[in-house]
N, C-alpha and C positions, 0 to 999 in steps of 0.2 A: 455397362462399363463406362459409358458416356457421361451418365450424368452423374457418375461415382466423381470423377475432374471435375464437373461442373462444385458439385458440393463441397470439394476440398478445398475448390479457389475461392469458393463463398466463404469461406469458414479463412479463409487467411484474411480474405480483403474486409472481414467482421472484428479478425482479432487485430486487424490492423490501425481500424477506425478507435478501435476501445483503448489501442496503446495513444490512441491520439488525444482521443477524448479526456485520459487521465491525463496525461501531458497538461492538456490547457484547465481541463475543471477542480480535480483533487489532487491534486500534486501538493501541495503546500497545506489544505485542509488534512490531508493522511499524516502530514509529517506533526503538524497540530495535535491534533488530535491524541498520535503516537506520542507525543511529547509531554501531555497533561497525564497520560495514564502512565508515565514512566516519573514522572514526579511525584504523580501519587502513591506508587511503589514504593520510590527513593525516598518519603516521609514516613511510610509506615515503617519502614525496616532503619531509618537516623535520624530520626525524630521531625518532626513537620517542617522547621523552618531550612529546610534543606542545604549544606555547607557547598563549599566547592571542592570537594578533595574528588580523589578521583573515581572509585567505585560508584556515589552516584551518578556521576556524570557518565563512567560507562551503562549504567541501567539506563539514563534515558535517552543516549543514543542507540541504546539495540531495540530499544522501545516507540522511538521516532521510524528505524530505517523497517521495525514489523510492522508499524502502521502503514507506509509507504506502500511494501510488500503487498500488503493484503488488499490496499485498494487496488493497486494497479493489478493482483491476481484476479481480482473481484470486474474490475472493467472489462480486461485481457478475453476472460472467461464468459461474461457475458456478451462482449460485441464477437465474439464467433459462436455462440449458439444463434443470435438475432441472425448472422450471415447463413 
């Protein structure tokens, strides 16, 4: 039963490290990233030179904040298996 506690606080002070790690390493790479591939949506679907009106613009904001998501789920995830 001991080292069931032992394991869970490893496994917080893992996912804790990975919410940190993403903080300082991919935080702005995710939102990058997410933001290239939400423009390149928003060309294929109103032609490439992409306008300002606003349905692109809401595609590559939900396209920036899934890239975000997925890194910081992807750090989150991996610094509590590492803990």
């Amino acid at each position: 039963m001991k080292s069931d506690g032992i394991a869970r606080n490893a496994a917080y002070v893992g996912a804790g490290a990975g919410v940190t790690l993403f903080a300082i390493i991919s935080l702005l790479p995710g939102s990058l990233i997410g933001g290239s591939v939400g423009i390149k949506i928003a060309g294929v679907h109103f032609r490439s030179p992409v306008t300002s009106q606003l349905f692109p613009r809401v595609i590559v904001a939900v396209s920036m904040l899934l890239g975000v998501l997925l890194f910081g789920s992807l750090f989150v995830a991996f610094g509590a298996m590492t803990g």
